[in-house]
Backbone bond lengths (Angstrom), bond angles and torsions (degrees), N, CA, C in turn:
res aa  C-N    CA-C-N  psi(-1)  N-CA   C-N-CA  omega(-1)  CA-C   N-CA-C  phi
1 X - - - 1.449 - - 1.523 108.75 -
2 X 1.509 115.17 139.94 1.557 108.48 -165.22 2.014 92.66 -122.96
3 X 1.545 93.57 126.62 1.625 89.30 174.27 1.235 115.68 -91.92
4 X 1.390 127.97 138.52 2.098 120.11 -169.41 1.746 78.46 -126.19
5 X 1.139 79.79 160.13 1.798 98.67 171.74 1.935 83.02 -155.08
6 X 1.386 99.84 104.92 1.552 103.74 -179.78 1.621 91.85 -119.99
7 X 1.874 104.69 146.12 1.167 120.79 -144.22 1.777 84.67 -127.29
8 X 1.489 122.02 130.64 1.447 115.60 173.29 1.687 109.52 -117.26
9 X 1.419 112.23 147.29 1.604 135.90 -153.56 1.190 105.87 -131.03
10 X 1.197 118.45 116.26 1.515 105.71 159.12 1.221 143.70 -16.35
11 X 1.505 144.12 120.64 1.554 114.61 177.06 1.786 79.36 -166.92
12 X 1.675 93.31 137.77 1.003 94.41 178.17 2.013 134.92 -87.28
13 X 1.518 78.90 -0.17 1.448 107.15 -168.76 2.064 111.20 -77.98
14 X 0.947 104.68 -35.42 1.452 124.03 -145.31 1.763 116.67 -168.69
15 X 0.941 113.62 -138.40 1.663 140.12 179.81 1.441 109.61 -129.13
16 X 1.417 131.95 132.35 1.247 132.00 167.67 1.840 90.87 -134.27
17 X 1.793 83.95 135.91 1.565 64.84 156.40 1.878 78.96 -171.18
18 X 1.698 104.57 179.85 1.777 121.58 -164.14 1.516 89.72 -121.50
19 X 1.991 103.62 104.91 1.399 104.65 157.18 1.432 113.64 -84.77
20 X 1.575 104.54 143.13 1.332 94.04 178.91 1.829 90.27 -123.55
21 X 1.596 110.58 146.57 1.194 96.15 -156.17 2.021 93.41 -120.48
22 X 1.656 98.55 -1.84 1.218 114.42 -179.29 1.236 118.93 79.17
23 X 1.370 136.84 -96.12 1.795 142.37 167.42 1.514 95.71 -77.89
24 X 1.337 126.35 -17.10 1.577 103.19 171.86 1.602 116.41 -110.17
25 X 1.376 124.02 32.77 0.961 116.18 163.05 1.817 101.95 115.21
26 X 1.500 114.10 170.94 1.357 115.15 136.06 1.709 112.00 -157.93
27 X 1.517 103.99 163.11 0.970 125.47 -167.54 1.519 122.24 -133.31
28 X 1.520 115.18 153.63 1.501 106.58 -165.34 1.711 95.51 -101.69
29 X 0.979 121.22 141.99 1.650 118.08 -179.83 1.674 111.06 -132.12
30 X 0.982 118.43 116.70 1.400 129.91 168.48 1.425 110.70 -84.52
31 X 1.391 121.20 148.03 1.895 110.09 -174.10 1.800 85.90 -168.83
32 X 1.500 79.97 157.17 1.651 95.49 173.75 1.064 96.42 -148.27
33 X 1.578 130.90 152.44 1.411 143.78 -171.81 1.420 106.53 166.44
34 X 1.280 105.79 140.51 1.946 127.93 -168.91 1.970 79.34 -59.47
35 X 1.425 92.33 163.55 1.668 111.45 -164.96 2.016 73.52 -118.34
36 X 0.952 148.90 71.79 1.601 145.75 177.24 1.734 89.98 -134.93
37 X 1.518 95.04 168.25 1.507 117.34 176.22 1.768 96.06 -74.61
38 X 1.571 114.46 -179.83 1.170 108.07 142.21 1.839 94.21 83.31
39 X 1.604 101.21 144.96 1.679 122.15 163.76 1.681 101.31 -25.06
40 X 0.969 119.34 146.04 1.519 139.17 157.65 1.500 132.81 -156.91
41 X 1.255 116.28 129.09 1.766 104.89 161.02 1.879 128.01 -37.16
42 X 0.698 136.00 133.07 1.222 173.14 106.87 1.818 145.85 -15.22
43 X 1.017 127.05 53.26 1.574 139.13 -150.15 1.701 100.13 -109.68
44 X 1.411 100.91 94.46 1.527 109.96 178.39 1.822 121.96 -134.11
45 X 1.261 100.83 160.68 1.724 110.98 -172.51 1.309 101.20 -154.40
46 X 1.448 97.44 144.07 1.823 102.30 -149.06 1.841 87.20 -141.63
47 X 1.357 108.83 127.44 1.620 107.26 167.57 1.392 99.93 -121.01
48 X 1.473 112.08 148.26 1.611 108.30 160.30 1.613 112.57 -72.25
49 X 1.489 109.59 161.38 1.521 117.84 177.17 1.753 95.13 -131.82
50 X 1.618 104.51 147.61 1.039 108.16 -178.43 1.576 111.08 -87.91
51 X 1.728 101.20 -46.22 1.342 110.81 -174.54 1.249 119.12 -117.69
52 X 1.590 131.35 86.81 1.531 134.66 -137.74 1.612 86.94 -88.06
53 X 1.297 141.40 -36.05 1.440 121.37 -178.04 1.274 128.21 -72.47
54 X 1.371 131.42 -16.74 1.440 148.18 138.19 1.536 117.73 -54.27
55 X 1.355 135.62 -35.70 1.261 128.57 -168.34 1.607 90.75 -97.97
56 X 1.486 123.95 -27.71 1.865 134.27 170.77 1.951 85.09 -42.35
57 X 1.415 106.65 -81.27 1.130 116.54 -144.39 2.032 100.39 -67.16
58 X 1.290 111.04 -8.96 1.270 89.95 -167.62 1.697 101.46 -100.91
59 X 1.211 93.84 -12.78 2.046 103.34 -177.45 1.657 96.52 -76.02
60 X 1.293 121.35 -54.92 1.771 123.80 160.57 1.499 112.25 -24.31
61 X 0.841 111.47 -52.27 1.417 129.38 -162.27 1.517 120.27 -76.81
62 X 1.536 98.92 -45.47 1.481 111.46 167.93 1.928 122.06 -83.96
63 X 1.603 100.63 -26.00 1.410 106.30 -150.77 1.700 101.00 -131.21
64 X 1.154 110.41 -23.01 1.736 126.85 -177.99 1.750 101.30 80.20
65 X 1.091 108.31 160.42 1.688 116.94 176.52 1.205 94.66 -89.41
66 X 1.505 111.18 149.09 1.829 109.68 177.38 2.246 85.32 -126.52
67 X 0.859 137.20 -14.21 1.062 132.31 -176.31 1.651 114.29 -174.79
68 X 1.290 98.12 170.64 1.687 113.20 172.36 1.196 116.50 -157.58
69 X 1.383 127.81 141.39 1.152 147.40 -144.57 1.356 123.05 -155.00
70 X 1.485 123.79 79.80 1.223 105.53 178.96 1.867 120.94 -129.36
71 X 1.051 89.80 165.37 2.054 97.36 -153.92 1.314 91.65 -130.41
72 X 1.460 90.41 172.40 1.578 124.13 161.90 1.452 111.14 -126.22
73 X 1.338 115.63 120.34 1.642 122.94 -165.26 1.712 113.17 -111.17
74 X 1.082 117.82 119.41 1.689 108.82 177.90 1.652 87.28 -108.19
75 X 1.560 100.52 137.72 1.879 100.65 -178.23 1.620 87.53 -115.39
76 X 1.186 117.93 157.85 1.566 157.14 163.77 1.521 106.80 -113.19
77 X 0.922 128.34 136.10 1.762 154.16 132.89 1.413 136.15 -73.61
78 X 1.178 105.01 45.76 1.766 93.19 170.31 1.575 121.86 -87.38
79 X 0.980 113.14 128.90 1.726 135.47 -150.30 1.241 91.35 5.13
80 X 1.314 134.97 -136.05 1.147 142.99 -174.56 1.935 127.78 -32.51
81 X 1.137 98.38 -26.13 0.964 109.78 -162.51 1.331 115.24 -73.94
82 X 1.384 140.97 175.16 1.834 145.93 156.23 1.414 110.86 -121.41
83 X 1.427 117.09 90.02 1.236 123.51 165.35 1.585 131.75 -42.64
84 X 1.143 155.14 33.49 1.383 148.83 -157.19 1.214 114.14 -61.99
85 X 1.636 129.74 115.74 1.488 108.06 143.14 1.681 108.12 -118.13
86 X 1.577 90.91 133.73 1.800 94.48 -166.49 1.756 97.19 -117.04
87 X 1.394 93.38 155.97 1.523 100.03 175.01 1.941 88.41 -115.01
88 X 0.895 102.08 146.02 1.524 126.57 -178.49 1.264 120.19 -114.55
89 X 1.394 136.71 116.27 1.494 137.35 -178.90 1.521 98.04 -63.54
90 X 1.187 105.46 129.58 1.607 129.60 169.98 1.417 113.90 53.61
91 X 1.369 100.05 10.84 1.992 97.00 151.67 1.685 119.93 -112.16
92 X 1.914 112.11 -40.02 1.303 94.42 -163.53 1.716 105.41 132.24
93 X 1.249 105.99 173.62 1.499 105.65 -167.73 1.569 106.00 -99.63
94 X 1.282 100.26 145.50 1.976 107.86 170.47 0.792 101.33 -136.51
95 X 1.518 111.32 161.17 1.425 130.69 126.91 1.466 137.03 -127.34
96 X 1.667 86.12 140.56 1.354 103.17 -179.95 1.468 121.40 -114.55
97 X 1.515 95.09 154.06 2.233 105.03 -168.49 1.901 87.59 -116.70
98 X 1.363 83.25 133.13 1.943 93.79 164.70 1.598 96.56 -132.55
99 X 1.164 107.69 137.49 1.340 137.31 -172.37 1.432 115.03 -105.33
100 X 1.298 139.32 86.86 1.586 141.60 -169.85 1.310 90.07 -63.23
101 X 1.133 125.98 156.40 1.419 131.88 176.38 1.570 98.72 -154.72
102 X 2.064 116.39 126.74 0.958 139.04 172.74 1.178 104.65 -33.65
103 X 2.001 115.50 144.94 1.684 106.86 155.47 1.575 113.90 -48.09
104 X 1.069 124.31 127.51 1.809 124.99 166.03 1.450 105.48 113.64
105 X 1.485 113.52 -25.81 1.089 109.65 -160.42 2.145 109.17 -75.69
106 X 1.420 75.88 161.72 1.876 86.63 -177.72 1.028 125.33 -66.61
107 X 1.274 154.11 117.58 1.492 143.65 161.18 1.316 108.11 -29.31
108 X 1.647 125.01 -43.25 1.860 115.41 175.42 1.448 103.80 -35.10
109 X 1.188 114.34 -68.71 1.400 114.19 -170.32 1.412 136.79 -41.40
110 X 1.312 86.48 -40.37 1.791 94.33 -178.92 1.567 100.94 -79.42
111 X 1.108 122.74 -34.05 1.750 116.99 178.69 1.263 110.97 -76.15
112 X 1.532 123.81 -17.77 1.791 134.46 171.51 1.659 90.15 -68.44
113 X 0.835 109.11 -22.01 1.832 103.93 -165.57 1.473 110.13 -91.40
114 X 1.489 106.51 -47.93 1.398 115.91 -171.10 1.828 92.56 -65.85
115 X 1.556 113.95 -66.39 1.601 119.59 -175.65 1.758 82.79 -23.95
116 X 1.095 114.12 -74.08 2.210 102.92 -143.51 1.444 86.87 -67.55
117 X 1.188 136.50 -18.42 1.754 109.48 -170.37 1.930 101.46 -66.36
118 X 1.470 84.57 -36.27 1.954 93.35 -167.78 1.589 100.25 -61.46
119 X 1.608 112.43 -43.25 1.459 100.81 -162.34 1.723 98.95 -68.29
120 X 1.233 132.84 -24.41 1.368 132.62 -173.49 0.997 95.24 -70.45
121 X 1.354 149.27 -48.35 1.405 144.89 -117.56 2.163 83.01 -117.66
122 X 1.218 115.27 -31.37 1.103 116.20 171.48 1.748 113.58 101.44
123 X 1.235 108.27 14.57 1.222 123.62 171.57 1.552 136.70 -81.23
124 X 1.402 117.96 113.12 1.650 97.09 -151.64 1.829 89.01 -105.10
125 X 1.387 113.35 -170.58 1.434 132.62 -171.78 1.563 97.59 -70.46
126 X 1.191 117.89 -68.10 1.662 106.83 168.32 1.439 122.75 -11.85
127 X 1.613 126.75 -43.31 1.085 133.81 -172.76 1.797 105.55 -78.97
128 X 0.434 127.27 -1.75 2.094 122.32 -149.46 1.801 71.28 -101.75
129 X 1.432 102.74 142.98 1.217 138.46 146.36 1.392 117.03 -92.64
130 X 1.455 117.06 153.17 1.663 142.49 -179.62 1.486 99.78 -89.18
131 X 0.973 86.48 129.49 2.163 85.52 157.59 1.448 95.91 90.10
132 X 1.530 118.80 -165.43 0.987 166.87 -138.64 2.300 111.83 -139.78
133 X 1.128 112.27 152.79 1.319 92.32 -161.07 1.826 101.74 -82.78
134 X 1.685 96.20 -21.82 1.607 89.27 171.31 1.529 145.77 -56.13
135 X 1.967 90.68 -18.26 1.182 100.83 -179.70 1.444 127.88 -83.38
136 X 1.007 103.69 15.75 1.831 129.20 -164.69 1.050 103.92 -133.59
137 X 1.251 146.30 -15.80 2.002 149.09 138.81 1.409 104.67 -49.51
């Protein structure tokens, strides 16, 4: 089980925000992705951080905190795939599918992939949330 306490920053570009993963590290991750229900592309860059409560306080400082978010994550691996089911402080449990997708490869594909994981898993469109989990804190 992996604990995140992910920290969100202003940015006008995308999403920034400081995972801190505690004994496993943390990292600063920039991401962009449609705010819609449903499969989507994905555009991310991930640095390690050595000292996440100094880079907390200095991204505050420069950028303001816009949210915080922290979970408990159990991950799954099926071939390609990233299984998530997370419990979320003061929302509740999800799950989420991330789909690695080859250099070149199509976004169809990876959402052809995610669609059959959901229909296996028994999950219909009714279920899919909008956004991001911060936007629901």
């Amino acid at each position: 089980m992996l604990e995140q306490d992910d920290t969100f920053f202003a940015s006008p570009n995308g999403r920034l925000k400081l995972r801190d993963q505690f004994e496993g590290g943390a990292e600063l991750i920039f991401y962009r992705r449609a705010d819609e229900t449903g499969p989507k592309e994905s555009f991310y860059v991930r640095v390690p951080v050595p000292d996440p409560h100094a880079m907390r306080a200095l991204l505050e400082l420069a950028h303001g905190q816009t949210g915080r978010v922290r979970k408990r994550r159990v991950l799954f691996l099926v071939g390609r795939t990233r299984i998530h089911l997370d419990t979320v402080e003061g929302l509740g449990e999800f799950l989420e599918l991330e789909v690695v997708l080859q250099d070149g490869e199509s976004a169809a594909n990876g959402v052809a992939e995610a669609e059959r994981i959901m229909t296996q898993l028994g999950v219909g469109p009714e279920q899919l949330i909008q956004g991001a989990y911060v936007d629901h804190l």
